[in-house]
Backbone as a ProteinNet text record, in pm:
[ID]
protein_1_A
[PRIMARY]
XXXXXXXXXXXXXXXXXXXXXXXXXXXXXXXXXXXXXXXXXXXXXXXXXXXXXXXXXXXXXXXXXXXXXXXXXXXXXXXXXXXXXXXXXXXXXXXXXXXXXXXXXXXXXXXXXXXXXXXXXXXX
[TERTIARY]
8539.7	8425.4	8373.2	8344.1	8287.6	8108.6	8121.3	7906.3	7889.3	7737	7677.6	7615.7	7616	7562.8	7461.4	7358.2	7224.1	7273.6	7298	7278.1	7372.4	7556.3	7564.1	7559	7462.9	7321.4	7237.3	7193.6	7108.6	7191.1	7313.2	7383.8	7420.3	7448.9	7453.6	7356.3	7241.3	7120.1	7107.1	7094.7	7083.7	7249.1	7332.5	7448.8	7395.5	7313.5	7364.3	7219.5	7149.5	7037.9	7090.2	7255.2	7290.3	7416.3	7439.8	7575.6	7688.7	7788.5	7901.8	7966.6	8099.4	8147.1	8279.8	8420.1	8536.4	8528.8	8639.2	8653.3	8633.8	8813.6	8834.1	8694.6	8627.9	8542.5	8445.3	8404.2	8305	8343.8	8470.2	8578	8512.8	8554.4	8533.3	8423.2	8297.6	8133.5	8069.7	8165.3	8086.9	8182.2	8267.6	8370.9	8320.3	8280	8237.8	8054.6	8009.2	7877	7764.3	7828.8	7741.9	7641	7711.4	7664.6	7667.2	7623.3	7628.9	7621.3	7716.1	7763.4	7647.3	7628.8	7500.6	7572.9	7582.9	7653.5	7532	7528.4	7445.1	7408.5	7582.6	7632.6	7540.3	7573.7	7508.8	7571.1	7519.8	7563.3	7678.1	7698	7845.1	7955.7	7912.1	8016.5	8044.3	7970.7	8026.4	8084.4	8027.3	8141.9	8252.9	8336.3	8443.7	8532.5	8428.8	8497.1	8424.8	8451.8	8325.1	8364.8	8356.4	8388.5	8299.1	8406.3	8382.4	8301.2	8141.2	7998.4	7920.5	8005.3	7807.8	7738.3	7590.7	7542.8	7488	7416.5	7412.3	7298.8	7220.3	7107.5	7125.9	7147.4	7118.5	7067.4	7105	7033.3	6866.5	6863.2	6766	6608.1	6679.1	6572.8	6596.4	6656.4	6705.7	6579.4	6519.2	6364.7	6259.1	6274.8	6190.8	6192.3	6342.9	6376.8	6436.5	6461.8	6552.9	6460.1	6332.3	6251.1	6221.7	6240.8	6191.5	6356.7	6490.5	6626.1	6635.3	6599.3	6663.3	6496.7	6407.7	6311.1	6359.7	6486.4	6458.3	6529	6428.3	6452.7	6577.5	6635.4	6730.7	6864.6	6865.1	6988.5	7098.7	7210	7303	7349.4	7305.9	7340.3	7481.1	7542.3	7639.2	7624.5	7566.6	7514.4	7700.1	7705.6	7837.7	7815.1	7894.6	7902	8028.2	8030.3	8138.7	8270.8	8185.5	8206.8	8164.8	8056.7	8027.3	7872	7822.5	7762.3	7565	7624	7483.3	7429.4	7525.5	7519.2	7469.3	7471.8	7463.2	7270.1	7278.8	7097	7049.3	7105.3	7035.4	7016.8	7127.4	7128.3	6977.4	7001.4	6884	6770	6709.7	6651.3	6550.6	6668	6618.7	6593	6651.1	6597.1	6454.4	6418.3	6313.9	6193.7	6240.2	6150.9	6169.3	6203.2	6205.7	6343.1	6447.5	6552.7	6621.1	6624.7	6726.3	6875.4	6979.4	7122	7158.1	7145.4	7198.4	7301.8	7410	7513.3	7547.8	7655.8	7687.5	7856.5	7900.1	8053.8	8141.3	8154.6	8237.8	8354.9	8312.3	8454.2	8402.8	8312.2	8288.4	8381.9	8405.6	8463.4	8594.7	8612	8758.2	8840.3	8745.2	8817.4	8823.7	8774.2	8791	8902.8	8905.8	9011.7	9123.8	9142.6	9285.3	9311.7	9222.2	9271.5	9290.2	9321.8	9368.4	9307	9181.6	9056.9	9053.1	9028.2	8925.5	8872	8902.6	8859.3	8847.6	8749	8710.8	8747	8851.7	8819.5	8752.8	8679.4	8599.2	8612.3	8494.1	8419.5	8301	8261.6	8176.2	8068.1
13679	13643	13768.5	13776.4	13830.4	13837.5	13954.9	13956.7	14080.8	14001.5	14007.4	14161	14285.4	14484.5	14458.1	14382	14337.7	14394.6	14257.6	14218.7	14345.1	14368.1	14469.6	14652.2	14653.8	14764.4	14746.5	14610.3	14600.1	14607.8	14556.1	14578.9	14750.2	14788.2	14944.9	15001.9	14961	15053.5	15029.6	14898.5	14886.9	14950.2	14948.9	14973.2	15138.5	15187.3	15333.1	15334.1	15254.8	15254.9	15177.1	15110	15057.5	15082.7	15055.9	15024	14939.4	15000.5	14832.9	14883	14783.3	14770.1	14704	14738.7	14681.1	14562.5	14474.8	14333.8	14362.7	14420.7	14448.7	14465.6	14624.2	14665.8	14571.6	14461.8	14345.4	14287.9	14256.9	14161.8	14210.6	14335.2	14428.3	14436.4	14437.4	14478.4	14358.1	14217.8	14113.5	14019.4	14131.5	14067.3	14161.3	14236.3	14352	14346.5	14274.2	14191.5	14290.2	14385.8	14505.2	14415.1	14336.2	14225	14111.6	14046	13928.9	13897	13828.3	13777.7	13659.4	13734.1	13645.3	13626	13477.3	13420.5	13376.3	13456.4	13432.5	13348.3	13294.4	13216.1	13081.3	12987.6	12887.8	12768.5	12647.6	12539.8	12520.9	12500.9	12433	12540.3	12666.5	12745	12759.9	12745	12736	12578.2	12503.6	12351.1	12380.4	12502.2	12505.6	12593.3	12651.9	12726.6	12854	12877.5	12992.8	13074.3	13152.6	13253.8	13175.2	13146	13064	13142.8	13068.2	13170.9	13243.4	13283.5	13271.8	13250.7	13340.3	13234.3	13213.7	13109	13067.4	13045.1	13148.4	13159.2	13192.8	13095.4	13150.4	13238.7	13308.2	13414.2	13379.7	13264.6	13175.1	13153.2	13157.9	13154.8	13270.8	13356.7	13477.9	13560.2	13555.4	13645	13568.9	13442.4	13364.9	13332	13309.2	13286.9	13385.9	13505.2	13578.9	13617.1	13664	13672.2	13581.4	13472.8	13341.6	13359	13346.5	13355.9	13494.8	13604.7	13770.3	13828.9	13790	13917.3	14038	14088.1	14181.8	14259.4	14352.2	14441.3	14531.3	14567.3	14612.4	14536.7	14472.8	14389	14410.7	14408.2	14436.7	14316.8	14323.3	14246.5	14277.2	14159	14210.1	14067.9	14121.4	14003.1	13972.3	13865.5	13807.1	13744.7	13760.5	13681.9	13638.3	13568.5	13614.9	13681.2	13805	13912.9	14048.8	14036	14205.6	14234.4	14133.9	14157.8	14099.4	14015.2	13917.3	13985.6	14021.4	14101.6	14231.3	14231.6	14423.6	14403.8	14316.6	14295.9	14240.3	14138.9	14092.1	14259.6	14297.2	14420.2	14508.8	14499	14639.5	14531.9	14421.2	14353.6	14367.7	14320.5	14347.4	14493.5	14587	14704.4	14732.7	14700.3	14724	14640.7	14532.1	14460.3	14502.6	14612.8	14680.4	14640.9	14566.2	14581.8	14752.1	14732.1	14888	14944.2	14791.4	14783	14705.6	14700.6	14637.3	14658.2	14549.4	14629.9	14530.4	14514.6	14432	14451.9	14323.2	14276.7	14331.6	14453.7	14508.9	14402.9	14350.9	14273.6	14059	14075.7	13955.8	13834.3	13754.1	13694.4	13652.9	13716.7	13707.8	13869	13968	14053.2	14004.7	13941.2	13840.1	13789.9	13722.3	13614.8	13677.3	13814.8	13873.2	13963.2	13980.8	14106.2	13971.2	13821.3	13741.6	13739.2	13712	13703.7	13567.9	13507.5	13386.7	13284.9	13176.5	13110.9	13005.8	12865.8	12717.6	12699.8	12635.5	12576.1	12420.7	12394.1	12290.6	12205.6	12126.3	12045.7	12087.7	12173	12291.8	12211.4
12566.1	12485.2	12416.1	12274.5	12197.4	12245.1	12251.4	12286	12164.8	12142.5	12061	12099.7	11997.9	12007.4	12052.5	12020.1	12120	12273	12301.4	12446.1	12505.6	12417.1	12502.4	12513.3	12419.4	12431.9	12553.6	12603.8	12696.2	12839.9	12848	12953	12971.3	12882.7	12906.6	12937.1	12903.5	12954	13130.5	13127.1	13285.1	13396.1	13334.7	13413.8	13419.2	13388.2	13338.1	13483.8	13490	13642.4	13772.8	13793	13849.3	13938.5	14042.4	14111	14056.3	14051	14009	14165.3	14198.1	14290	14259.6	14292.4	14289.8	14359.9	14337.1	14395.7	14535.2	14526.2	14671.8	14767.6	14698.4	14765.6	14854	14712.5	14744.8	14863.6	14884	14984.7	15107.4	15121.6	15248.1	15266.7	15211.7	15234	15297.4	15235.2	15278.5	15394.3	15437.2	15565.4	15701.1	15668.2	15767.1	15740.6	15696.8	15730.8	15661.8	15549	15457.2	15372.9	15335	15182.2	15213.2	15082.9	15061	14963.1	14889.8	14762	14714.7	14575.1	14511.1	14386.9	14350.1	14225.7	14132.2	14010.5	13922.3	13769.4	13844.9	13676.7	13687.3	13588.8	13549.3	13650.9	13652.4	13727	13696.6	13554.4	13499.6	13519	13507.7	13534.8	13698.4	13791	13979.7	13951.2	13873.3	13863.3	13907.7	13779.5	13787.8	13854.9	13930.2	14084.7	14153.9	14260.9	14289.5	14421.6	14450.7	14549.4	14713.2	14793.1	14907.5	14970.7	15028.1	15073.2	15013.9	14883.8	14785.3	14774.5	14777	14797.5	14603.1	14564.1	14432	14367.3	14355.3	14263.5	14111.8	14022.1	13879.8	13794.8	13665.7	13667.8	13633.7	13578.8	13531.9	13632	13774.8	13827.7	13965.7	13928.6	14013.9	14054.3	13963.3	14011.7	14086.9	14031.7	14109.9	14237.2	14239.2	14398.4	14493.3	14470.7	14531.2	14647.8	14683.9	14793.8	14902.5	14856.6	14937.1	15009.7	14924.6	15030.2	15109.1	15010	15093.6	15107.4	15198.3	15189.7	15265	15332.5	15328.2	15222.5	15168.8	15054.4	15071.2	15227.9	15249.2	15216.3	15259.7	15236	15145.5	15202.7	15081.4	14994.5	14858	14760.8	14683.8	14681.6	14558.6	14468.5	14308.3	14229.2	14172.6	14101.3	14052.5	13967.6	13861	13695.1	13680.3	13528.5	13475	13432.5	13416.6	13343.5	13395.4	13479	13515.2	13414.5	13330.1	13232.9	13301.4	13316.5	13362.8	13497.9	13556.9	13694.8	13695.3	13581.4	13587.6	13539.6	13435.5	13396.4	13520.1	13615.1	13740	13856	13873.7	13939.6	13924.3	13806.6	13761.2	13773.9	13713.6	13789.7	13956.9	13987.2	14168.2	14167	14132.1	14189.4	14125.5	14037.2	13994.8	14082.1	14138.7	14227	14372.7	14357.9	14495.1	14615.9	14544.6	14607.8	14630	14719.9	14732.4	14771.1	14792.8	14816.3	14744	14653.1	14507.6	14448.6	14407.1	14372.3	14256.8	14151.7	14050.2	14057.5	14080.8	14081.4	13964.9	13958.5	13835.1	13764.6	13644.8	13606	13628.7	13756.2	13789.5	13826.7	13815.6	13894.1	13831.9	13699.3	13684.3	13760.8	13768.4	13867.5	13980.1	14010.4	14183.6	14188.5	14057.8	14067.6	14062.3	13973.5	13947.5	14080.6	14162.7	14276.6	14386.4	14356.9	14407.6	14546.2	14547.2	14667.3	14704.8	14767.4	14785.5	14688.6	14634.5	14525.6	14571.2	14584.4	14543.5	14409.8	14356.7	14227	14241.8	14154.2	14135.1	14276.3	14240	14280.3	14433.3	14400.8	14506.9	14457.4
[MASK]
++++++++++++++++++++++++++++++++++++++++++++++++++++++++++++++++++++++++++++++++++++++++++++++++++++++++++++++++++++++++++++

């Protein structure tokens, strides 16, 4: 997908205040009990498949709800997109609300999919 110098101006600013994290890496952080995988895509996009134990807050209402599921501020997050893109503005996000193990799925969940991890396709 083609994105629009806007938005990815705005993703660079926040990546440049943020963590990314390799697939793999993600694999290992949240098998050895570091993290926990936060999927930030839209409904229609987990439709069509989603990393098994995510958990699935939108980016839509990611601020609203992310305290009421993770209060503790420690916690290790790893947010998940797409793309690496939505994740990286949610990332910087939380840290600004006082998250402090924040991390953003480098690549998102088509790097998931290509370092051949764990996948649900549809009907989740």
């Amino acid at each position: 997908m083609k994105h629009a110098p806007g938005f990815l101006a705005l993703v660079d600013s926040a990546r440049a205040n943020i963590r990314e994290i390799a697939a793999q890496d993600a694999a290992d952080a949240v098998i050895d009990g570091r993290a926990t995988l936060v999927d930030v895509r839209e409904d229609h996009e987990v439709a069509i498949g989603r990393i098994p134990g995510a958990t699935l807050l939108g980016r839509g209402i990611l601020e609203r709800d992310i305290e009421a599921r993770f209060p503790d501020k420690d916690k290790g997050l790893i947010l998940v997109c797409g793309g690496g893109f939505r994740s990286a503005l949610a990332a910087d996000s939380l840290q600004r609300m006082g998250y402090r193990d924040v991390w953003s799925l480098a690549g998102g969940v088509r790097a998931w999919q290509d370092a051949a991890l764990p996948w649900e396709p549809c009907g989740c």
